[in-house]
N, C-alpha and C positions, 0 to 999 in steps of 0.2 A: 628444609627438613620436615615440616611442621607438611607443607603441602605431599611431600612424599608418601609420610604417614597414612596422611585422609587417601592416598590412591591406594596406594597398598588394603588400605582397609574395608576400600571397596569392592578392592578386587575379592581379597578373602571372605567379602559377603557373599558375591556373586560364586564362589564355589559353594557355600553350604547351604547357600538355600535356593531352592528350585522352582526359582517364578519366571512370568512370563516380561514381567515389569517388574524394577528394584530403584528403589527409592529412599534416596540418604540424604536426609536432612541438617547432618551437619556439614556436606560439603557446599557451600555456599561458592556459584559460579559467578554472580554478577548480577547486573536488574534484566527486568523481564524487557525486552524490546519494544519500541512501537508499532510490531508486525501488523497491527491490525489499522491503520489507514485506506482511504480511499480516495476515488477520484470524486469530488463534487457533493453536496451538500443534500437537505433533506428537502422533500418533497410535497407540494400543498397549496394552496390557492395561489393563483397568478398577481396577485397585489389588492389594490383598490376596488371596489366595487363590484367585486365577486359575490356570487352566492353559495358558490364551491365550499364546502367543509371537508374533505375528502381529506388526509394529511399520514405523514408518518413521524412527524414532530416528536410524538414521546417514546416511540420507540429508538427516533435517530439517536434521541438527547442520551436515552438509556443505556447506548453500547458504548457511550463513553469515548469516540473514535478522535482520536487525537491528533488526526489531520485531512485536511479535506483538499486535495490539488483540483485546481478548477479549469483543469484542461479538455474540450469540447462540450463548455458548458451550453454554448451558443449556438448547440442540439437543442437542447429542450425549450419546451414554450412556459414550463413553472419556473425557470431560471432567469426568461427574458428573453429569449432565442436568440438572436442577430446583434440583441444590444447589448451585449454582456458579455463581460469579461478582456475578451480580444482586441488586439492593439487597434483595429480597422472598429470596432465597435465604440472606444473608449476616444478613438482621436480616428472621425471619420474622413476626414480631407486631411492627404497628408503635405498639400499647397498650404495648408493654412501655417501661423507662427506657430510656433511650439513654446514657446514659453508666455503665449497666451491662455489664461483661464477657460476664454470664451470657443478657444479651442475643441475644447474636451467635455464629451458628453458622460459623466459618470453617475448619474443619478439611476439608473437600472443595476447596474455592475455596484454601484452602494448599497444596494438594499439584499441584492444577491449575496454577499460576503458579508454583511450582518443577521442574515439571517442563520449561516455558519455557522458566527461568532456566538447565538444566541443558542445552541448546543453545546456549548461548552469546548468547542473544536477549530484547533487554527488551520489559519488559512495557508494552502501552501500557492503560493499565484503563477501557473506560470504566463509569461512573459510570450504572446506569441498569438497564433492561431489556430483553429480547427483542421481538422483532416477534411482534407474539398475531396469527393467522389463525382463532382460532374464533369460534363464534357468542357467547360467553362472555368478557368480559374482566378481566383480575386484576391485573397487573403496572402497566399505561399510564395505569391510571386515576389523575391526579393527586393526589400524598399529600395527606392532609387537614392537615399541619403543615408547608408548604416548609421550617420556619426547624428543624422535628425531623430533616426530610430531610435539610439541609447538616449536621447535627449530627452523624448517623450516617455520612454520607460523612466528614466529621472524624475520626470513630473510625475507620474503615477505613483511610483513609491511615493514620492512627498505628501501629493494629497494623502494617500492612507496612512501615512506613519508621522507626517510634520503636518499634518492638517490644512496644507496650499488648497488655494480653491475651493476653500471651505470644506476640506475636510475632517479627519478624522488622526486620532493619537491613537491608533490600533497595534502598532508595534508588531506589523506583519515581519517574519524573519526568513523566511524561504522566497527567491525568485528565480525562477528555473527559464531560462534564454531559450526560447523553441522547442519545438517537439517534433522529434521524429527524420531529421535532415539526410538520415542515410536509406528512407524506406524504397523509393524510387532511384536505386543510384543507376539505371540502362535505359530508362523512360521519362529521366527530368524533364526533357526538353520536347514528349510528343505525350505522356498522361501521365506527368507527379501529382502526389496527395497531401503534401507536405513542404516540400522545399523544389519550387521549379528554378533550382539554379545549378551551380557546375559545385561540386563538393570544396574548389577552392575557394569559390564566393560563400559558402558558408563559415568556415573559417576563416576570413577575413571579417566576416559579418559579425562571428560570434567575439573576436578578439576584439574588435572595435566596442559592443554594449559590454565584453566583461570588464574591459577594462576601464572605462568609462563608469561604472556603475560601482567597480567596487571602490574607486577612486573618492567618487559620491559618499561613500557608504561603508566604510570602511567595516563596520561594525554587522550588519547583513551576510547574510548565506547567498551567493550569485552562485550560482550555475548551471548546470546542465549535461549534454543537449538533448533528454530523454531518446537517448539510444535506441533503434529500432529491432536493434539484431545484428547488424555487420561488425561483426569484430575484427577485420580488417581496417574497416572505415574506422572505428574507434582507434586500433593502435595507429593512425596516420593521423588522427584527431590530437591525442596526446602528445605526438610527437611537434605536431604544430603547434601544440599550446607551450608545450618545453623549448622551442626555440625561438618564440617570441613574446618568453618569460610573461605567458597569460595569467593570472589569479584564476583559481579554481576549488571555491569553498565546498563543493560537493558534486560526485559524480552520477546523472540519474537515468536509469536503463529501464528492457523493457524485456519480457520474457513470457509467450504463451506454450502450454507445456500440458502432458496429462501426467505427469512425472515431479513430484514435490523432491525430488534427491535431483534432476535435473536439476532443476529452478538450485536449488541449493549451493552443486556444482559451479553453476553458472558464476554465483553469488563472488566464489573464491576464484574465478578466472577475471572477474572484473577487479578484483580488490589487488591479485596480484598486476591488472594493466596499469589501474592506476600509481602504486608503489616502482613498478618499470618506471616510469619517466620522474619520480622525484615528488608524486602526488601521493606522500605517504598520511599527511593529516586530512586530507578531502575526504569527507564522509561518503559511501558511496548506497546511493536511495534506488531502490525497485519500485519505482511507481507504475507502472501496469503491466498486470499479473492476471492472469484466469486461465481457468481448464480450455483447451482450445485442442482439438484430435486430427482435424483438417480444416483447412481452410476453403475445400473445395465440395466435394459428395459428403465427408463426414463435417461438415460445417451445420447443418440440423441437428444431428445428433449431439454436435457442443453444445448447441446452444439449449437444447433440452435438457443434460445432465448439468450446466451452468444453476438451472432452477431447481433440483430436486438433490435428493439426499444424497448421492454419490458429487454432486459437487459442493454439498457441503461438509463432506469427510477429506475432499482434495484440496478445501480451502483452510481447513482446520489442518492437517498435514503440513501444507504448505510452510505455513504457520510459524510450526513447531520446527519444521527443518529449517527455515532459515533461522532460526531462534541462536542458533548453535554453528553460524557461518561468520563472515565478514560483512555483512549486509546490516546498516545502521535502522533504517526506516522500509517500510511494505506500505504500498498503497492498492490497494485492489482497486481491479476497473471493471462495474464501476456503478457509482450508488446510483447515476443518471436515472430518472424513473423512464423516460422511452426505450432506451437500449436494450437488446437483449442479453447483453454482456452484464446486467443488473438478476444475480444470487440473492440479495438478499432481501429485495422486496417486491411483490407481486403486483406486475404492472397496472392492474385493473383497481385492485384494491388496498395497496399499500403495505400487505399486510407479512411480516417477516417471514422467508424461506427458511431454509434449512441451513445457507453460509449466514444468515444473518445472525447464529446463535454462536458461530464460532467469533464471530468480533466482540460477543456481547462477552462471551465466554471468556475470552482473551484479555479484556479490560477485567475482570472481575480476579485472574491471574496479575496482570499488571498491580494491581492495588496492595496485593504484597507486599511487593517491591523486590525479592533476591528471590533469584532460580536457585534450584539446588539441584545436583545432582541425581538422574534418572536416565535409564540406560533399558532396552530390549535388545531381542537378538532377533525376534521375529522379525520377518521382511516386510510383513504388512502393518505392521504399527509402527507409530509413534506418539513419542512420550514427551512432557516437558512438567515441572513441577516447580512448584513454587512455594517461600516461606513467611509470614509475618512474625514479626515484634513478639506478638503474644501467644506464639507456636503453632498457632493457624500453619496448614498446610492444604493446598491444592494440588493434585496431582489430576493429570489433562492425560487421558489418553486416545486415540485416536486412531482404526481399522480402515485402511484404505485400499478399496482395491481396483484397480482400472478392467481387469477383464469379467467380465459381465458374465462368467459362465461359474465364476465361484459365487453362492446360494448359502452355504451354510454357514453357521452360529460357529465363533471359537470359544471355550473356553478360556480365560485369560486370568491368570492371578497374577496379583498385583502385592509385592512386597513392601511395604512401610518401614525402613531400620527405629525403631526407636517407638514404633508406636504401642497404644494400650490396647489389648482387648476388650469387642464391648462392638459400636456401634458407629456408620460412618452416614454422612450425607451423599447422595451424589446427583447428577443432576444427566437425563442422557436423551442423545437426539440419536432417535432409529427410526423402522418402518413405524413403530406403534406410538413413537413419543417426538414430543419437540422441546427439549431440555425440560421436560418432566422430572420434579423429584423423586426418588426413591432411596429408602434406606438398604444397608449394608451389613453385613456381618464381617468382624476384624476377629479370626482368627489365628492367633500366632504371629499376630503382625501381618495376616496377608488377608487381600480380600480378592473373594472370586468371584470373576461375572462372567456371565455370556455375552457376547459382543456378536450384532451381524454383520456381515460386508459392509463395507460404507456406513458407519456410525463412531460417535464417538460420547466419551464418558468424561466429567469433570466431580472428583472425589474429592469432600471436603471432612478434615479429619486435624485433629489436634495432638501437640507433644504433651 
């Protein structure tokens, strides 16, 4: 009854008063998500006996990014390149024993994942190898022992979490089984990037380390298989894991898009595959995300609006649409300093873009802790808001537009139920600012701004 009330009441807001954005602070939806994750860690001298000061260290630590997946870390040369991370990196002969110490090279791939840790930001590990783009493949090619493979991801987890081989009581809780196993499903066997095997050897593959590992581990998050896109491949995945009663602590996908209600969509066509086969409590994770328009002629053009203000209105959007989906976790790809798929910091210099305000932004929303209800009807916004303890409220709003031929400013008021007139903070990334503050005026409860294409506004204001 009681929740009836608060919708009814909503609604009767949204007839008498005439904003663009309405904002009700007693309907309290739930915590703010961790949409704002990413792939890979922060950026800055290559170890020992460098002269390099060059780093993004205080601004990584500053966005507060609550998870770092370390998949293709063994791109970069600030990460370790070749020696880091990757199963063929961490255990480089796979003749050797496996339940040998001397085995296992983790001295690169330790300092990498504490360096992580030393941002305030957990690890999410996956479990696997890089994307190979040569004529030549080494990493993808299916190990010749699944059951040596789950063995030495065994030892892996231990060093980092039981401290074997001298490691570490880091109480890493995420380990994601491969990446990407359906991306080449018509060219595995003359140029895969990912998995050069037959999609049954995956499944056989993966059911061998999940089960094996969660057996280990009972208490861990095993899963996977970061999803390419085939959702086909996915519902024959599920159905293979349902019939051979696999464990599956969490389902994780992948989604390039210039469409944040795509991505969103998506979100609830995965939540309902997993639910289809009996995988109702498996959390399901979007770990790589970004604006992407073609892959082919328009493949420059992405990677140009990737760095500038309309990709970071499509990363803020993003954001907030899945905020309001079935999607547990976001990790954008990716904070890697080489790649060009890297929004939020500029590769020469370090120094934050325009998506890198929307992660900072997002944590400073998280710290809340409970979304409250916030609603528009325009198609090119989106909205999310948030409440504290001590009536703090943030309201996030966010103008996206994908075609390049809208130019102009909208008008946009913004309704507060319950607030005082008088004065707001707000804080906004456009052409002229990069989360610049500026004050507000709260008339009637509402506040009105000009917004340009691709910008977004974070209003901070009290009950």
């Amino acid at each position: 009854m009681r929740r009836l009330i608060l919708y009814m009441a909503a609604f009767l807001l949204t007839c008498f008063v005439h904003a663009d954005v309405i904002v009700n602070p007693t309907q309290e939806i739930g915590p703010i998500k961790p949409m704002n994750g990413v792939n890979n860690g922060p950026a800055g001298p290559y170890g020992l006996g460098t002269s390099q000061t060059r780093d993004n260290f205080e601004d990584y630590r500053a966005a507060n990014i609550p998870f770092a997946r370390t998949h293709d870390a063994a791109f970069s040369e600030c990460y370790g390149s070749e020696h880091t991370v990757d199963i063929t990196s961490i255990f480089p002969d796979f003749s050797k024993n496996a339940d040998d110490p001397q085995s296992y090279d983790f001295a690169i791939t330790d300092w990498y994942l504490n360096r992580i840790r030393e941002m305030g930001t957990e690890v999410f590990f996956r479990l696997g190898q890089k994307i190979e783009h040569h004529v030549k493949k080494y990493g993808i090619i299916p190990p010749a022992d699944f059951k040596k493979w789950a063995i030495i991801c065994e030892h892996i987890i231990r060093h980092y979490n039981e401290g074997w081989a001298n490691g570490h009581q880091w109480n890493i809780r995420y380990w994601e089984i491969w990446n990407e196993a359906d991306l080449d499903l018509k060219t595995w066997n003359t140029n895969p990037r990912t998995w050069a095997g037959t999609q049954e050897q995956f499944f056989d593959f993966f059911t061998i380390a999940a089960k094996h590992l969660k057996k280990k581990f009972p208490k861990l998050h095993i899963g996977g298989p970061a999803l390419a896109g085939n959702e086909q491949w996915a519902d024959n995945f599920f159905a293979h894991l349902k019939k051979e009663n696999v464990p599956l602590d969490f389902f994780s996908w992948h989604i390039y898009s210039t469409s944040p209600g795509k991505i969103a969509d998506k979100a609830e066509r995965m939540r309902k595959l997993a639910d289809k086969y009996g995988y109702t409590k498996c959390e399901t994770i979007l770990n790589e995300w970004n604006y992407i328009r073609g892959w082919t002629d328009d493949y420059p053009y992405s990677l140009k609006t990737v760095h500038g203000l309309k990709g970071g209105a499509f990363t803020a959007a993003t954001m907030t649409a899945c905020q309001n989906k079935p999607v547990d976790i976001l990790m954008y790809y990716d904070a890697r300093p080489e790649t060009p798929y890297n929004g939020l910091f500029d590769f020469y210099t370090y120094q934050p873009l325009p998506s890198y305000y929307s992660f900072y932004a997002w944590s400073r929303l998280a710290s809340l802790g409970k979304q409250i209800q916030a609603s528009t009807e325009e198609e090119d916004l989106y909205v999310v808001a948030a409440k504290g303890e001590d009536g703090s409220i943030k309201t996030w709003v966010t103008r996206y537009n994908e075609n390049d031929n809208i130019n102009r400013s909208k008008t946009v008021k913004i309704h507060i139920e319950g607030i005082q007139d008088g004065e707001a903070t707000a804080h906004v990334v456009d052409s002229g600012k990069l989360y610049s503050e500026t004050v507000l005026r709260i008339i009637n409860g509402t506040i009105t701004v000009k917004m340009e294409p691709n910008s977004f506004i974070v209003i901070d204001c009290k009950l």
